[in-house]
N, C-alpha and C positions, 0 to 999 in steps of 0.2 A: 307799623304795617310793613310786612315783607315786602321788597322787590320783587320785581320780576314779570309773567308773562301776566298780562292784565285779569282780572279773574271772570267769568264768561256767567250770565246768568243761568240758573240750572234749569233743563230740558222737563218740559211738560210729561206726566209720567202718562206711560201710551197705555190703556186696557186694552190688553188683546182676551177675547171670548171665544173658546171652543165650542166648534158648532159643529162636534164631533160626536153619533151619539157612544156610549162604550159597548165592543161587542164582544162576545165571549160563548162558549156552550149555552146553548138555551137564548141564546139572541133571534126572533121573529126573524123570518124570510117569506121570502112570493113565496104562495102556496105552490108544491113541487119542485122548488129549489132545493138545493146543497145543504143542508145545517153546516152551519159551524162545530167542526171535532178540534180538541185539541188534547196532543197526548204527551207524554215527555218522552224524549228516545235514550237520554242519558239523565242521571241525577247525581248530583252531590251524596244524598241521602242514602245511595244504595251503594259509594264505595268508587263511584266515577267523577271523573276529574272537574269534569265543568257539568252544571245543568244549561243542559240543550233540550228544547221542545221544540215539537210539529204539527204544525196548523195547517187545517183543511177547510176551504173556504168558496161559497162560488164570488165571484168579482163583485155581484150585487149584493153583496151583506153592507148594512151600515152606510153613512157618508159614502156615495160611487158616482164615477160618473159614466155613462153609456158612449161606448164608441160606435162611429157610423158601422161598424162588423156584427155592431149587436142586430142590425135590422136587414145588410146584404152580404153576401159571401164578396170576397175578395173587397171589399170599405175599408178604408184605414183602421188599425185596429189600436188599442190602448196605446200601444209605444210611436205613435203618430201623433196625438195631443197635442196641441204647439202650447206650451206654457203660456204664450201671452195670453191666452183665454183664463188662467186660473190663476193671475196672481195681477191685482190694483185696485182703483176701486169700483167699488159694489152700492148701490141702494138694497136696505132692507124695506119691503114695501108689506105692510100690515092688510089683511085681505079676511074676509069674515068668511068663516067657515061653507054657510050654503050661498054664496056666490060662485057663479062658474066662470073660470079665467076667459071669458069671450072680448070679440073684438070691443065691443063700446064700454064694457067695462073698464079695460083697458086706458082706450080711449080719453076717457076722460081724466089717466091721471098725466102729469108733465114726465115728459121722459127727452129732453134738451140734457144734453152729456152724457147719461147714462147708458153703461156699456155690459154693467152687471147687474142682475137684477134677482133676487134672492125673497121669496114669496115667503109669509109668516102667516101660515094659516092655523095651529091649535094652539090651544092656548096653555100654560104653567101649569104642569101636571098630567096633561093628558096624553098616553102614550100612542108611538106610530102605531095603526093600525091596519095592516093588510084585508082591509075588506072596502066593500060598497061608501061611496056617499063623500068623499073629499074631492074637495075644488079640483078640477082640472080642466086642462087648455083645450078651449076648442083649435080647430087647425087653422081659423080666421085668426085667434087670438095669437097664435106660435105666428104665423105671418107676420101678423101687425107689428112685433118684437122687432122679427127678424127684419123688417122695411126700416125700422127705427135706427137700425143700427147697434142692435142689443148681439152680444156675443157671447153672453153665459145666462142660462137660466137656472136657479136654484129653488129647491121646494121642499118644505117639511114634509112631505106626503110620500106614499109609495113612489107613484109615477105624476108623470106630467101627461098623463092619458088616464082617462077612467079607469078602476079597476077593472072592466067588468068589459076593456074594448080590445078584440083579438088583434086587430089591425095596425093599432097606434099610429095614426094619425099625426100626431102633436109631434112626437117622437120622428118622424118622416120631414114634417115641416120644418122642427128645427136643425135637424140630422145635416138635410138635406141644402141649408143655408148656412149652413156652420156656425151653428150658435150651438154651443158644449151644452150637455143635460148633467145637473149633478142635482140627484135625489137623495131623500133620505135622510134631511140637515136637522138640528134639534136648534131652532131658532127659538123658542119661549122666550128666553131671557136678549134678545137682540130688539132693543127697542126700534121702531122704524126709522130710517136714516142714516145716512151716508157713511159707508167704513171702507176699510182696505181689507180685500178679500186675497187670503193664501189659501189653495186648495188643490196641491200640486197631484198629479196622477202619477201612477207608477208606470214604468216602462215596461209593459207586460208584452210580449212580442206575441200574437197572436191572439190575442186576450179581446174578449167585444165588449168589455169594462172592466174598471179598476177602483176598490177601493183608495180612497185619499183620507187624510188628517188634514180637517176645514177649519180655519178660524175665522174673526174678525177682529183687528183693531181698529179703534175710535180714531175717527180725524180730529176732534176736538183739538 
């Protein structure tokens, strides 16, 4: 046996899970939004030095999180974000489809430590779909969070407000207690329970949301 520094047992290997969905041309948006263009401005292939592309995108494509700008003029806007909201841990919390996130439902699950809370409502295989009929927060429900001490909410769904609600409500409630909205997440494969959530925003200065790149790793 060699000398030397004593040798250290080896470190439990961490699963980290993207819980990013991929966006690209042809990626769904809120009806009336931006599509996603993307074009190339230089190429290798046509005699130019480097391939460079240009992407055109509204904020809400994909994994985003909404800045309080998105619902008042002059609100902090994306580059205002404070990190501590998007990076520690998170519960994944398993939610059935025709349940509507209200307060007693709520209610009755434990929420003692919980600072993230990241909703999994469709199920393996079935895609985001911008229309009628997913879970969404009443504004008792966004309250009861935000009394709890919850400071990010996360949702496989469009929005954390009915499709179909001009007002947003839910979005006001949380906006407006400073608990961060990040929609749009592809949770299927996040079994319920406790992870470390990275879901950093981009420093868009003026911007009333920002895509991110979400994951989670297992605390196991």
């Amino acid at each position: 046996m060699s000398r030397g520094a004593p040798s250290r047992p080896p470190r439990p290997a961490s699963r980290i899970l993207d819980i990013s969905p991929v966006i690209g041309p042809g990626v769904a948006v809120w009806p009336g939004d931006s599509p996603l263009v993307w074009e190339w401005v230089s190429q290798r292939a046509r005699g130019e030095s480097v391939n460079l592309g240009r992407v055109t995108l509204s904020p809400h494509t994909g994994a985003h999180v909404d800045a309080p700008r998105h619902l008042e003029d002059g609100a902090p806007d994306a580059a205002a974000l404070p990190l501590e909201s998007f990076w520690g841990p998170a519960r994944v919390v398993g939610w059935a489809a025709g349940v509507p996130l209200d307060r007693a439902a709520l209610e009755a699950l434990p929420w003692d430590g919980v600072r993230r809370a990241l909703f999994r409502t469709r199920q393996p295989g079935r895609p985001l779909a911008y229309a009628a009929g997913y879970p969404a927060f009443t504004p008792e429900g966004a309250a009861f969070l935000a009394a709890r001490g919850v400071q990010l909410v996360g949702v496989d769904t469009p929005s954390v407000d009915p499709f179909e609600s001009p007002d947003l409500p839910a979005h006001r409630a949380f906006l407006a207690a400073g608990v961060a909205v990040l929609e749009c997440l592809e949770l299927a494969a996040a079994a319920p329970g406790d992870y470390e959530l990275v879901a950093l925003p981009l420093r868009i200065a003026g911007a009333d949301a920002t895509p991110v790149r979400a994951a989670l790793r297992s605390r196991d």
